[in-house]
C-alpha positions in Angstrom: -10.3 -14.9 19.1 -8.8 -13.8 22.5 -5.8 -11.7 21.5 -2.6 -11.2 23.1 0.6 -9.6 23.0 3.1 -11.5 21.0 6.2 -9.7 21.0 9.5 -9.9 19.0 12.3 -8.1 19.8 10.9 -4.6 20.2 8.0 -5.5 17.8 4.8 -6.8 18.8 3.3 -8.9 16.3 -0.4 -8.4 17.1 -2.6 -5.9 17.8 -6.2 -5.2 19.5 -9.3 -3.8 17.8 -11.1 -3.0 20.8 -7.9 -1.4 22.7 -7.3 0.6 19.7 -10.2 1.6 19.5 -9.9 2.5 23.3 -7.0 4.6 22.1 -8.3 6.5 19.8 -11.5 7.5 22.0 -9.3 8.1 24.8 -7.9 11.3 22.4 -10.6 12.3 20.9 -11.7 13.2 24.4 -8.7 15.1 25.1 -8.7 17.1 22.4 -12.9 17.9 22.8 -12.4 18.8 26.4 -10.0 21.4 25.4 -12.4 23.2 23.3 -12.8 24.4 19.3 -9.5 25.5 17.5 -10.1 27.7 14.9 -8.2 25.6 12.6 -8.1 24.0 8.8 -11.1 23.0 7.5 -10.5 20.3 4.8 -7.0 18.1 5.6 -5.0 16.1 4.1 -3.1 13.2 6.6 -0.5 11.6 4.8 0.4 8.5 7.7 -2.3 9.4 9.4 -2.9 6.0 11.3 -0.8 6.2 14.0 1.6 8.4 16.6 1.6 12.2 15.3 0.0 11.9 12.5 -2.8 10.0 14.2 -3.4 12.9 16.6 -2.8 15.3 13.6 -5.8 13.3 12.3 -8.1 13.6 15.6 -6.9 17.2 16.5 -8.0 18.8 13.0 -11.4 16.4 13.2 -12.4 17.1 16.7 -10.8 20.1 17.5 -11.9 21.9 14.3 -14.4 19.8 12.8 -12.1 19.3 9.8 -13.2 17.0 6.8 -10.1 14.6 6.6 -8.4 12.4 4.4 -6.0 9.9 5.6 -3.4 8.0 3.5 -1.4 4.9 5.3 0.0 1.8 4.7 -1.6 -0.9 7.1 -2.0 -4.7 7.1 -6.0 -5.4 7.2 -6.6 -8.5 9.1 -6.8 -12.2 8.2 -9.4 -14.8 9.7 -7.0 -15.5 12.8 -4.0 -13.4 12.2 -4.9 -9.3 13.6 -4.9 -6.4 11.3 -1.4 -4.4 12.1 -2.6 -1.5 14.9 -2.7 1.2 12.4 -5.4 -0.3 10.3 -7.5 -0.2 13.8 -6.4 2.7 14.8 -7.8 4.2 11.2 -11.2 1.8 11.7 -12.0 3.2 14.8 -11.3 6.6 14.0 -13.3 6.1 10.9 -16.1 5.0 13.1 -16.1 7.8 15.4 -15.7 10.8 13.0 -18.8 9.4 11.0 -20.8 9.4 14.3 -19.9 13.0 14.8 -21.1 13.6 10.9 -17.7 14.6 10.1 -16.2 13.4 6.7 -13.1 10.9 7.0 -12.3 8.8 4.2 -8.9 7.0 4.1 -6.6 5.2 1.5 -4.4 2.7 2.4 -0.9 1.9 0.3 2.4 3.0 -0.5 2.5 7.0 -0.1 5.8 7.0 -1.9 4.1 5.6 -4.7 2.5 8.2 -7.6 -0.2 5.9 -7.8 -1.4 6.5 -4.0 -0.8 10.3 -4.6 -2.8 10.2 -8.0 -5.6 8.2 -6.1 -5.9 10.9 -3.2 -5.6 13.7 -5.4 -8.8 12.2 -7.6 -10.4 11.8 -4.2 -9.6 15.3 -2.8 -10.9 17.1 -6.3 -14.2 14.4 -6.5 -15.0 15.2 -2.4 -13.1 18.0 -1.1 -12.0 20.7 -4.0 -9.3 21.4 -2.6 -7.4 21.7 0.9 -6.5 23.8 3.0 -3.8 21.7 5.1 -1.4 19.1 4.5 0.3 17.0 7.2 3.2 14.9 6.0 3.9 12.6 9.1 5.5 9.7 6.9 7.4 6.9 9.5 8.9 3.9 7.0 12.3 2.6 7.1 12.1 1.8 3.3 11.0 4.0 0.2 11.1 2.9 -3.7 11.8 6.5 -5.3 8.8 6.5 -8.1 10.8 8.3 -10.2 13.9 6.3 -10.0 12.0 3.0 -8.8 15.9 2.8 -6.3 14.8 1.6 -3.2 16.6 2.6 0.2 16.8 1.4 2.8 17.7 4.0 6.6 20.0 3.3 8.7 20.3 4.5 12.0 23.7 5.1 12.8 26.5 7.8 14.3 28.6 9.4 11.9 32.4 9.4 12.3 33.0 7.3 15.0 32.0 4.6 16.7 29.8 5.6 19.4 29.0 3.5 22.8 26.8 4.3 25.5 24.6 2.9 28.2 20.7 2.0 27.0 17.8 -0.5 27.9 15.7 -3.7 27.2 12.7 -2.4 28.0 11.1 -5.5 28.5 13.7 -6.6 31.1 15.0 -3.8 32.7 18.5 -4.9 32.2 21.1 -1.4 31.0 23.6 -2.4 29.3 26.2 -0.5 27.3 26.0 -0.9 23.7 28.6 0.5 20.6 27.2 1.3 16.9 29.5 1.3 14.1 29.6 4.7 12.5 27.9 4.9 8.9 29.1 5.3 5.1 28.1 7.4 3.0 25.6 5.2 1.3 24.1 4.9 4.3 23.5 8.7 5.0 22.2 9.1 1.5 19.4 6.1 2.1 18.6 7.7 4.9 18.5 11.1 3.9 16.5 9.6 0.7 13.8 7.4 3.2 13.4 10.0 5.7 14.3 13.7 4.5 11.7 16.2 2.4 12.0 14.5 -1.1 8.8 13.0 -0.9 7.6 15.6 1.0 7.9 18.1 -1.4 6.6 15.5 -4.3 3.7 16.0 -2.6 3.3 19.4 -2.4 4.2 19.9 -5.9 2.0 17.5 -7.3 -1.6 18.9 -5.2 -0.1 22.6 -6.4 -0.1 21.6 -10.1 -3.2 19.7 -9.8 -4.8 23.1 -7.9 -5.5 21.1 -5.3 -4.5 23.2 -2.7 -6.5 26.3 -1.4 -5.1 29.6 -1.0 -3.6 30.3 2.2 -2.6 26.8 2.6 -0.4 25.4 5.5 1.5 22.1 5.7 3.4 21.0 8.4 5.8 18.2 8.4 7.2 16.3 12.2 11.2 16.4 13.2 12.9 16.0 16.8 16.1 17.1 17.8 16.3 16.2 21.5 19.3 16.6 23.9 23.4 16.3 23.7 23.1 12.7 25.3 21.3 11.8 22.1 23.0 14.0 19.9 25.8 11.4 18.4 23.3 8.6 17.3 19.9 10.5 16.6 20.4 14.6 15.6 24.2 14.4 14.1 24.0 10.7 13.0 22.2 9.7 10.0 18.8 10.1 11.2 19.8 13.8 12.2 21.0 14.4 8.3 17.6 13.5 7.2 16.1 15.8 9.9 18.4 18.4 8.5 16.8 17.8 4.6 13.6 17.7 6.2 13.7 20.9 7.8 15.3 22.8 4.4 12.7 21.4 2.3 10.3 23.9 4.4 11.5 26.1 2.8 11.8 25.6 -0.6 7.9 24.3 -0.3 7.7 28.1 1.4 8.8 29.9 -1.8 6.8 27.5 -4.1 3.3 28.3 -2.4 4.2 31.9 -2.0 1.6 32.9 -5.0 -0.9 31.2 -3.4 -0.3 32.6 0.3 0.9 28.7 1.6 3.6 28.3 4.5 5.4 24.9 5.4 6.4 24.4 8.2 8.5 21.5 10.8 7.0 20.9 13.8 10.3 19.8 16.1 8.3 17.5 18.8 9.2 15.5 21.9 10.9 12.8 22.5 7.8 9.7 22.9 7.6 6.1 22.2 7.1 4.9 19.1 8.0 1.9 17.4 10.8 3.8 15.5 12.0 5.5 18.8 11.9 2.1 20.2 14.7 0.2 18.0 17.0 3.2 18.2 19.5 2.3 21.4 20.2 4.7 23.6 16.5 6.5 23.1 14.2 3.8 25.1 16.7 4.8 28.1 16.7 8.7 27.6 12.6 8.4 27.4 12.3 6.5 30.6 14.7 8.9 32.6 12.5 11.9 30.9 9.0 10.7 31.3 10.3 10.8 35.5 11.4 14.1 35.5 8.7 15.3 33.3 6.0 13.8 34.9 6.7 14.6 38.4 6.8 18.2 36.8 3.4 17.9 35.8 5.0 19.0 32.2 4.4 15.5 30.4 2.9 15.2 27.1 1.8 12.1 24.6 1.2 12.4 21.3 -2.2 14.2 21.0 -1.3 16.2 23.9 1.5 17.5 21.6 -0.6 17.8 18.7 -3.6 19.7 20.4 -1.0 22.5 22.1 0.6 22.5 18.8 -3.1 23.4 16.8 -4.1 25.6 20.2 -0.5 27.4 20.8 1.2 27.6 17.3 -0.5 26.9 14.1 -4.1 28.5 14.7 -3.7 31.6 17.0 -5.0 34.4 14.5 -0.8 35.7 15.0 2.2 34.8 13.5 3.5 31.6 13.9 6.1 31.3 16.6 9.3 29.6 15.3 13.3 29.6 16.5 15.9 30.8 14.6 15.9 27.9 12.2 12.8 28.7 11.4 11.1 25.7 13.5 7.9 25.6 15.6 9.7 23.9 18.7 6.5 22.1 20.5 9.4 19.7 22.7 10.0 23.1 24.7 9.1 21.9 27.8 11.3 18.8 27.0 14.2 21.2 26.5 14.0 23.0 28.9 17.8 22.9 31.0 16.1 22.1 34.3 14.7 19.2 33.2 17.6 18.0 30.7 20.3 19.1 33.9 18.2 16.3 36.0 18.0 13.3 32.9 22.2 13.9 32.6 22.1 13.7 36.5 20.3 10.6 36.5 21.6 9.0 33.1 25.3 8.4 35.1 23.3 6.7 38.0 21.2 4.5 35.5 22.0 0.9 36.0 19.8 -2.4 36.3 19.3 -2.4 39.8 17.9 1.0 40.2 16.6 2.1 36.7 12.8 0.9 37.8 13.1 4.0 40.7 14.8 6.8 39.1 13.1 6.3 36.0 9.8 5.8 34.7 10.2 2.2 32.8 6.7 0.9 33.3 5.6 4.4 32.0 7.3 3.4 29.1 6.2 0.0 28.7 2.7 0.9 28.9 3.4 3.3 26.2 4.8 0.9 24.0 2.2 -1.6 24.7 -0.6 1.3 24.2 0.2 1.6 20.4 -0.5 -2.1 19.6 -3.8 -1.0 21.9 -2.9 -3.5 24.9 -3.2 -2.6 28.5 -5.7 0.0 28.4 -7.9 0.5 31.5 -12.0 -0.4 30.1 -10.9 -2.8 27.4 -11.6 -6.8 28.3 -8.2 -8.4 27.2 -10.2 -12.1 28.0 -12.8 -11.6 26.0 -13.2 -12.9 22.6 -12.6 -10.1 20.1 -13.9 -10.0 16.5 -9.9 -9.1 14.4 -11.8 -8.9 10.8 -12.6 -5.0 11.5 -13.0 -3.1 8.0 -11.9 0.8 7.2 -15.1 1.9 6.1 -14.0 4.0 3.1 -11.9 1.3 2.6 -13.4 -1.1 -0.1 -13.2 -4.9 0.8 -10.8 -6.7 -1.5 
């Protein structure tokens, strides 16, 4: 079938094999052309089939020749209807990593679930014995506590007041200024339940007791912060609470791997698109003012980009690992920096319709956002007829 982008809102309802597959090649040639890290050996990827945890996946394959396992939760295709892009994304690197005679294997299905984590941990202690990193790069908007069976549901939303500011359709261009009611406390506990370290350390806990996980172990888990502009609906609204859980669960994994020499840490990363970036207002703005600055800078970074300075710079130097005073490894230093966030304040009071496509970097974006459902990549032949029934091949066929 020939496939196109069909978008909704700021979701794109189908995806392309061959683009993703374009993707995914496109970093695994980053991250070889930057040379061997001296890195983990046998990882664990839990949502490891797209954005950071993706790269995670590539960087520890092809930058340290890792055996991986990657857990997800992806739509396989249908005769006529595409796989969602994360399923491709995981096909492709599947593909690639077997070339390379590297071990990948995959498991696709609800990593909130003790099922999933009982089915990776009989796969880890069948293939692997145990490992010796964990990356817990989860992005879901819903989670069904196992223990509990509650399900919650995020919300993305300032707390306290109501808070309005300018932001963008990226599809049109058009700025507009938008308000978001502030949130209740059932929100901020759904949120902090969906998206803070619960899970996180449920994980942990159950590889420890399983000994599962070798001595010396690291895990790292993915937060953002970002600037004051930001502040009111991302770090200090609900989202930011469950950043906050996130990044104290560190360190109660810390002290429960301590006999075995493990370390959590978060990994505070730059601002990028995503398709959760992407529905929070305000952000898709920010991002397009950034991407300007940062790229005219020569300081711009995607995803794997992030993740291979993060393995190169932080996590596998032979020294201590760098972190601020919180603790965190911050990898969106470059982002922070106050020259460049001086310069997106500058130009976030200018923004408007009629000159947002000059001072900032929209069609960056939108190619960005495009990218992740693997449309508009350069090499890839959108009008020819592309096969959508593409299998993960540790995946058995239902």
């Amino acid at each position: 079938m020939i496939i196109e982008p069909r978008m909704r809102g700021f979701i794109c309802l189908t995806a392309h094999p061959a683009g993703a597959e374009q993707s995914v090649k496109n970093q695994i040639e980053y991250v070889k052309s930057k040379g061997p890290i001296n890195g983990a050996k046998k990882v664990l990827v839990i949502g490891s089939s797209t954005g950071f945890g993706l790269a995670s996946r590539i960087s520890s394959a092809f930058g340290s020749d890792a055996a991986t396992i990657g857990v997800f939760f992806e739509k396989p295709a249908a005769e006529g209807k595409t796989a969602s892009p994360g399923w491709y994304n995981s096909a492709a690197f599947e593909k690639f990593a077997h070339q390379a005679g590297l071990y990948a294997k995959s498991i696709n299905g609800d990593a909130f679930s003790n099922e999933v984590k009982q089915q990776t941990m009989d796969l880890i202690k069948k293939d692997l014995g145990q490992v010796d990193m964990v990356i817990y790069s989860l992005a879901s908007p819903v989670r069904t506590n196992p223990n509990t069976g509650v399900t919650h549901r995020s919300a993305l939303k300032p707390i306290g007041n109501v808070y309005t500011n300018k932001t963008v359709d990226f599809h049109t261009g058009k700025v507009s200024e938008i308000s978001i009611q502030p949130a209740n406390e059932e929100d901020i506990e759904n949120t902090v339940a969906v998206m803070g370290g619960e899970d996180w350390a449920m994980w942990m806990k159950a590889l420890k007791d399983a000994d599962l996980l070798a001595p010396g172990v690291l895990t790292v888990a993915y937060s953002y912060i970002g600037p004051a502009l930001t502040e009111p609906v991302y770090r200090k609204g609900t989202i930011g609470r469950a950043k906050d859980d996130l990044e104290a669960t560190a360190f109660t994994i810390s002290d429960d791997l301590k006999d075995i020499d493990g370390k959590a840490y978060v990994s505070v990363n730059k601002a990028l698109v995503t398709q959760a970036s992407s529905a929070i207002p305000v952000i898709p703005l920010y991002i397009s003012l950034l991407y300007k600055i940062m790229k005219a800078e020569g300081v711009h970074e995607g995803t794997i980009e992030q993740i291979q300075r993060l393995y190169a710079e932080r996590l596998f130097t032979g020294k201590e690992v760098p972190t601020d005073d919180k603790g965190r490894i911050r990898i969106d230093d470059w982002e922070m920096r106050d020259d460049i966030q001086q310069k997106v304040a500058d130009l976030w009071i200018q923004a408007t319709t009629e000159n947002l496509a000059e001072i900032g970097d929209l069609e960056g974006y939108r190619k960005d956002f495009y990218h992740l459902f693997g449309f508009d990549f350069d090499g890839v032949d959108y009008k020819a007829d592309a096969n959508e029934m593409v299998q993960v091949s540790s995946i058995p066929q239902e």
